[in-house]
matplotlib code that plots the C-alpha trace (Angstrom):
import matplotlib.pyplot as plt

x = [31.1, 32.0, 31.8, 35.5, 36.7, 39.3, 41.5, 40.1, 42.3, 40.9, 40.9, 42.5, 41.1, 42.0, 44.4, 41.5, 41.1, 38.1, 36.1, 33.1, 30.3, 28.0, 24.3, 25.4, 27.7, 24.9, 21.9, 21.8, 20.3, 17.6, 15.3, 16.4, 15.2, 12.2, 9.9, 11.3, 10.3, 12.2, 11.1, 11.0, 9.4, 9.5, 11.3, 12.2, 14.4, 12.4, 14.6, 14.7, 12.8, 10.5, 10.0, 9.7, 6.6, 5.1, 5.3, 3.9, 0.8, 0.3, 1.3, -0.4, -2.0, 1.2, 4.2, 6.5, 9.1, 12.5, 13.9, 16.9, 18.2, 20.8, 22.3, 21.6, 18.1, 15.8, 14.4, 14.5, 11.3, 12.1, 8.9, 8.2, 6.2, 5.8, 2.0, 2.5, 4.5, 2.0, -0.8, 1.1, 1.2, -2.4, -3.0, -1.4, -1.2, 0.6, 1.9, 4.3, 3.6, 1.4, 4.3, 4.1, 5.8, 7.0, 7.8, 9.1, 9.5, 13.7, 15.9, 19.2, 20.6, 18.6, 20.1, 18.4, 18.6, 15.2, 16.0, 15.9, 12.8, 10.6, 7.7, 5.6, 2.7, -0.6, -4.0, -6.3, -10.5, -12.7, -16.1, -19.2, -17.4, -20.2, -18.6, -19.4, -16.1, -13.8, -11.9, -7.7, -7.9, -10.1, -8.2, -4.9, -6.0, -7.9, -4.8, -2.4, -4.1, -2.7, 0.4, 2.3, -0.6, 0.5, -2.4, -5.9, -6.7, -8.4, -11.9, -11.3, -10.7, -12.7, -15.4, -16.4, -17.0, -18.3, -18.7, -15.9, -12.7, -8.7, -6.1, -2.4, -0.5, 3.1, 2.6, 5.3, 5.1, 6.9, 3.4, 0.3, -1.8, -4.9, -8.4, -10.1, -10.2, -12.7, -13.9, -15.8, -17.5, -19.6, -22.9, -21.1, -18.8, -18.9, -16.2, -14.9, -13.4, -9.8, -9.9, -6.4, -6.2, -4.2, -3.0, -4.3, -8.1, -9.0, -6.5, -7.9, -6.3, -5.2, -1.5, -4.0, -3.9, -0.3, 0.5, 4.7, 6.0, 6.2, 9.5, 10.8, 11.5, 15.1, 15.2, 14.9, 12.6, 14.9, 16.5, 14.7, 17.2, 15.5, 17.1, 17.0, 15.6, 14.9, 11.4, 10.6, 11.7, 9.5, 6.3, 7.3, 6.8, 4.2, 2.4, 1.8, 3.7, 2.9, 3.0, 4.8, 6.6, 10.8, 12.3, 15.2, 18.4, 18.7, 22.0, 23.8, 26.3, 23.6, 22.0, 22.2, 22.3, 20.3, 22.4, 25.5, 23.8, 26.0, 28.3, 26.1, 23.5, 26.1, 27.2, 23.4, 22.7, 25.8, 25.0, 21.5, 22.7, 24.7, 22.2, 20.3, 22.8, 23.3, 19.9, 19.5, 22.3, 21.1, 17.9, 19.3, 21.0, 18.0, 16.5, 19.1, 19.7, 15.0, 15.2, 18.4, 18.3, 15.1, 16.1, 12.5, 11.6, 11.3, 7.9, 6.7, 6.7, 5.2, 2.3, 1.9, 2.3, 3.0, 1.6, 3.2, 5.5, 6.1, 7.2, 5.1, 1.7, -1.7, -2.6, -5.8, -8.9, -9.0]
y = [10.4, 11.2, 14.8, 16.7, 17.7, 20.0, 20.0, 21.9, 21.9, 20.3, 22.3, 21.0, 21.3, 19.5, 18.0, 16.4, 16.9, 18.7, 19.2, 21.5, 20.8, 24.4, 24.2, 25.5, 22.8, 20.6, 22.3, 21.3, 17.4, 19.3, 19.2, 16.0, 14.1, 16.2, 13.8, 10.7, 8.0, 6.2, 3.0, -0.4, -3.6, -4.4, -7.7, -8.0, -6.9, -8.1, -8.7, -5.7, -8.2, -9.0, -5.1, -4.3, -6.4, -4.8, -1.8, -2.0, -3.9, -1.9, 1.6, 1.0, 4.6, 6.5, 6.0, 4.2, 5.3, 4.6, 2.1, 2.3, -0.3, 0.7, -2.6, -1.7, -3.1, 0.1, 1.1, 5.0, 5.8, 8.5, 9.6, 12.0, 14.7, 15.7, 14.8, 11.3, 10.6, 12.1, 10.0, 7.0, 8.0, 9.4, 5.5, 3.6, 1.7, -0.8, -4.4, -6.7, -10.5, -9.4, -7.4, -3.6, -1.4, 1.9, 4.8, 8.3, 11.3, 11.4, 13.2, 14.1, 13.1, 9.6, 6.8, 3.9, 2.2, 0.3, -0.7, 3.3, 3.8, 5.2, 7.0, 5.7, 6.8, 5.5, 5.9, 7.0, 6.6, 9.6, 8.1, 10.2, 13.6, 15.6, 16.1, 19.7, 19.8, 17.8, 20.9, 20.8, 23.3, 20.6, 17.8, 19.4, 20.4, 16.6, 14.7, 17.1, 15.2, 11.8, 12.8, 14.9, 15.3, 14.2, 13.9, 13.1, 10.6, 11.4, 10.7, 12.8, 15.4, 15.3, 14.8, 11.3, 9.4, 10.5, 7.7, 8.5, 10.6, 9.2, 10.8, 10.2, 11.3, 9.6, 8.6, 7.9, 4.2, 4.3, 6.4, 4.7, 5.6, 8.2, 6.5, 9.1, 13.0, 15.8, 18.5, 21.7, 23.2, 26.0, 24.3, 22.3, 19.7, 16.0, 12.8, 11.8, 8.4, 7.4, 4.5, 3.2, 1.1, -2.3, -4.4, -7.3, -6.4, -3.8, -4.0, -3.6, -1.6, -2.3, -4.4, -7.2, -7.9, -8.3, -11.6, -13.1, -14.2, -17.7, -19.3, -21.0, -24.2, -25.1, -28.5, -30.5, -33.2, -36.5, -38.0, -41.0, -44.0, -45.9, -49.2, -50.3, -53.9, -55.7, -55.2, -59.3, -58.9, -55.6, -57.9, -60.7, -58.7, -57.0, -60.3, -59.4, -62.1, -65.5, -68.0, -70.2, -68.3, -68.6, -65.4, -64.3, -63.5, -60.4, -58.6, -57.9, -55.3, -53.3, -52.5, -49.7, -50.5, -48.6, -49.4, -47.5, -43.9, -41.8, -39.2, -36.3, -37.7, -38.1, -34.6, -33.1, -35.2, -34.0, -30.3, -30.9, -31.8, -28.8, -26.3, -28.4, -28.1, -24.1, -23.4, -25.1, -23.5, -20.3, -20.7, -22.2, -18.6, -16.5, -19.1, -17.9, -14.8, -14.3, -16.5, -14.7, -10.8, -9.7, -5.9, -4.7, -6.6, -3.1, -2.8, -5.4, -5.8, -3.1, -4.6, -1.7, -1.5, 1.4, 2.9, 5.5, 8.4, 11.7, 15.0, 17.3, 19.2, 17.9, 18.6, 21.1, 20.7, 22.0]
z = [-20.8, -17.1, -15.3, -15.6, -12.1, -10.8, -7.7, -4.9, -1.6, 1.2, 4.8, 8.0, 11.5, 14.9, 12.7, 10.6, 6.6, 6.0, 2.8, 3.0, 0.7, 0.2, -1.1, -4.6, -4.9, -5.2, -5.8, -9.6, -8.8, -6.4, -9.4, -10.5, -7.6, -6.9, -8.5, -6.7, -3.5, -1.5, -0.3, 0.8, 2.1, 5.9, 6.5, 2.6, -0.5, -3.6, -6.4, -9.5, -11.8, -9.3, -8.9, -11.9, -12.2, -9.2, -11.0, -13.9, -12.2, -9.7, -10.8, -14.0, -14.0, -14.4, -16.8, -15.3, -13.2, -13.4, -10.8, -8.8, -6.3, -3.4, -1.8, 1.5, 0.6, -0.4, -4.3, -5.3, -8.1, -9.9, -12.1, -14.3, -12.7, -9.0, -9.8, -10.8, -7.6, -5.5, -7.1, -6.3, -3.1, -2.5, -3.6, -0.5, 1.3, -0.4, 0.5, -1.0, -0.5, 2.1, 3.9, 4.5, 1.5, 2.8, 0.5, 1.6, -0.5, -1.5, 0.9, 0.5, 3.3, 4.0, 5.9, 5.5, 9.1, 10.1, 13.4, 14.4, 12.6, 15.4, 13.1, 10.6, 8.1, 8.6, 6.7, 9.3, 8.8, 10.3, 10.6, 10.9, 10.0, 8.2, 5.0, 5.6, 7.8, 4.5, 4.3, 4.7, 7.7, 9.5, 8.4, 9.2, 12.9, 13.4, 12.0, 13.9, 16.9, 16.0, 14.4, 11.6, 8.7, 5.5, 2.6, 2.0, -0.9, -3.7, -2.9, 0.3, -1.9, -4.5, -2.2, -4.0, -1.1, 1.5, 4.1, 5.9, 5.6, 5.1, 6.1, 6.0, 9.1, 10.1, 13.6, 16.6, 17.2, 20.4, 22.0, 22.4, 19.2, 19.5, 19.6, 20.0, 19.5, 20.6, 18.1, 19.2, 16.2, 16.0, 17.2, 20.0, 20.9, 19.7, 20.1, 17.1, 16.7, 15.0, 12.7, 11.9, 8.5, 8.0, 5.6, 7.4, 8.0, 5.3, 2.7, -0.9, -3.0, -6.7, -5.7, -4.4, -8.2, -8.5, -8.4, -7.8, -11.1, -11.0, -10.1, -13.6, -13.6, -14.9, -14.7, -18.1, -18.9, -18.4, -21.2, -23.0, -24.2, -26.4, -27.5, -31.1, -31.7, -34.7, -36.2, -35.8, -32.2, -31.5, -33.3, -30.8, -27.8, -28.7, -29.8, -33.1, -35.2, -35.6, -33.0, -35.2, -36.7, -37.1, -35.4, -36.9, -33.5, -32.0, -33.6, -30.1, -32.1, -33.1, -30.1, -27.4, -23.7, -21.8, -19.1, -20.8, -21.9, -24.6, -23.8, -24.4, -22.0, -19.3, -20.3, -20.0, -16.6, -15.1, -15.7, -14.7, -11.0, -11.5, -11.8, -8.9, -6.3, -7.1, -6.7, -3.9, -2.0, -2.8, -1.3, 1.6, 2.0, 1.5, 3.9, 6.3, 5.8, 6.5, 10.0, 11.3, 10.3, 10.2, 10.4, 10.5, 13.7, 15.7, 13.8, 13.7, 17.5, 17.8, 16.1, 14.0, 9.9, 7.7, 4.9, 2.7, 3.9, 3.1, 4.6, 2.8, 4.4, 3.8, 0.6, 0.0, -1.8, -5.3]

ax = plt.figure().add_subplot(projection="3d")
ax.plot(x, y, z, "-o")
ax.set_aspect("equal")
plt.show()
């Protein structure tokens, strides 16, 4: 059943109709779309089937969120809990076919419009930081050298691995990226280097499993016409009566032609190149549409790839 509305006179100015919206007015879906992400696949727009399936292979340790497509080519996850969306995305980055999948905590007011997309998340390694420094104060003043900080993972936090620290931050792509940063600690000064993580050279997280459903195949088996011959003449051919033996003629009126197939076969051929030509012009569409409007091109030019994005601080330690 749909919402009941009343009539609210709209305001003029500079001989414009105006409507103004206050925060109260829609304050009620703030909660609603708390637990969501925005997000979507640089130089694609997978199909909601295809989607689906990503999910629940990839995002196999939460429940599943529900999943909303907007036609101008992003997805909105909306989970159950603010945790479960931030373990998803504590657990970038992610790719789909090998192409960078973006995700953004849900704002109001987003415009989807790649081609001014000028910041990006990336996972950032710190190598050789004594884990006696993994704390969010640290991380939050290192990562506030390369960009906005965003999260550590889980193993950051939980102090799991300790090899080397990760650290989200969203990072201008138009600025030449940060190698290297300088830390003064209490017992001197030391270089510290920035390690910026790919898809391409150190992806390997759980979506490698997830594997493209495979295209079905609608085309039917071809239609066999087999022509009815007299069981004398079928031993004849086959050799298997006697040499001498008096074969009986071949009743004409009784046999099929394979030359002149039924009705119903025409009937099932004719759909069959049917189906064949209207898949094939749809492909040669999406062909198309992928060779003439890649909208994501601005990144991928810059020969940098995204990981997951958010707009919330670093998270602390528990």
């Amino acid at each position: 059943m749909g919402m009941r509305l009343e009539y609210i006179p709209p305001s003029h100015r500079d001989g414009k109709i105006v409507i103004q919206i206050e925060e109260e007015d829609v304050s009620e879906l703030k909660e609603h779309w708390a637990t969501a992400l925005i997000g979507y696949v640089l130089g694609d727009t997978p199909y909601e089937k295809s989607m689906e399936s990503y999910v629940e292979s990839v995002w196999d340790f939460v429940t599943r969120p529900q999943i909303l497509y907007h036609q101008e080519g992003y997805y909105v996850f909306r989970f159950t809990t603010v945790k479960e969306r931030d373990a998803v995305m504590q657990a970038g980055p992610y790719s789909y076919h090998n192409k960078p999948f973006i995700f953004q905590n849900w704002e109001r007011d987003f415009h989807f419009d790649p081609k001014c997309i000028t910041t990006i998340p990336l996972w950032i390694h710190l190598p050789s930081l004594s884990a006696g420094y993994w704390t969010a104060d640290a991380f939050s003043k290192g990562a506030s050298a390369v960009g906005l900080p965003l999260y550590t993972n889980k193993f950051t936090v939980e102090l799991n691995k300790i090899s080397y620290a990760r650290v989200l931050v969203k990072v201008d792509i138009t600025k030449p990226l940060v190698e290297t940063i300088e830390i003064a600690t209490p017992i001197g000064t030391r270089q510290q280097e920035i390690v910026f993580e790919c898809w391409n050279s150190t992806k390997q997280n759980e979506d490698a499993k997830f594997k493209a459903p495979k295209r079905r195949n609608r085309g039917r088996g071809r239609k066999v016409i087999q022509e009815w011959k007299p069981k004398a003449q079928q031993e004849q051919e086959e050799g298997i009566g006697e040499e001498n033996e008096v074969q009986p003629p071949i009743d004409k009126d009784r046999q099929v032609s394979v030359d002149k197939p039924d009705q119903r076969s025409m009937m099932i051929q004719r759909r069959e190149n049917n189906e064949r030509q209207n898949t094939a012009g749809v492909q040669q569409v999406i062909n198309d549409e992928a060779s003439t409007s890649n909208r994501f091109a601005i990144l991928e030019e810059c020969g940098v790839q995204g990981g997951v994005n958010n707009s919330d601080p670093i998270q602390k330690p528990p």
